[in-house]
C-alpha positions, 0 to 999 in steps of 0.5 A: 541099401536099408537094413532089411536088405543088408540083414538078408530079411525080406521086408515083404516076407510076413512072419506072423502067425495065422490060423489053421484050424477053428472050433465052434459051437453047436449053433456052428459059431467060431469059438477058439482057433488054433495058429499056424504055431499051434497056439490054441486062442478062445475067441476073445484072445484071438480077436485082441491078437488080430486088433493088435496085428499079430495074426495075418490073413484076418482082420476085426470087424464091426458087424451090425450088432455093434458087437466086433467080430473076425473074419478073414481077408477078402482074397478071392479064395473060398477054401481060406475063409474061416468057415472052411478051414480044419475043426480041431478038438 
């Protein structure tokens, strides 16, 4: 038995925080995203918190630019991409 299970945690459960809710701007750009804590992160903030693998369902990426940018988990699912979710204010 390892410590996971004999503390009752399950070792495949994910305990991050993940983001709900996104601003952008008048180009239709992400500028800031709102976590599932309601932690309210600028675009810098939040890209260091994926790079560091704190936020779940996201992961940084080297667009063309050679410039580094967010996008969310290829899953499968439109309805989750960042793009779609809730604007918040």
């Amino acid at each position: 038995m390892n410590f996971s299970e004999q503390s009752g945690v399950n070792a495949n459960q994910d305990t991050r925080e993940s983001i709900v809710a996104v601003q952008k701007n008048g180009d239709g750009d992400l500028t800031a995203f709102k976590t599932s804590t309601g932690r309210v992160l600028q675009y810098d903030e939040a890209l260091a918190e994926v790079q560091a693998g704190r936020i779940a369902g996201v992961n940084a990426f080297k667009g063309r630019d050679g410039e580094t940018y967010i996008r969310g988990d290829a899953d499968g699912n439109p309805d989750n991409n960042l793009d779609q979710l809730p604007r918040f204010e």
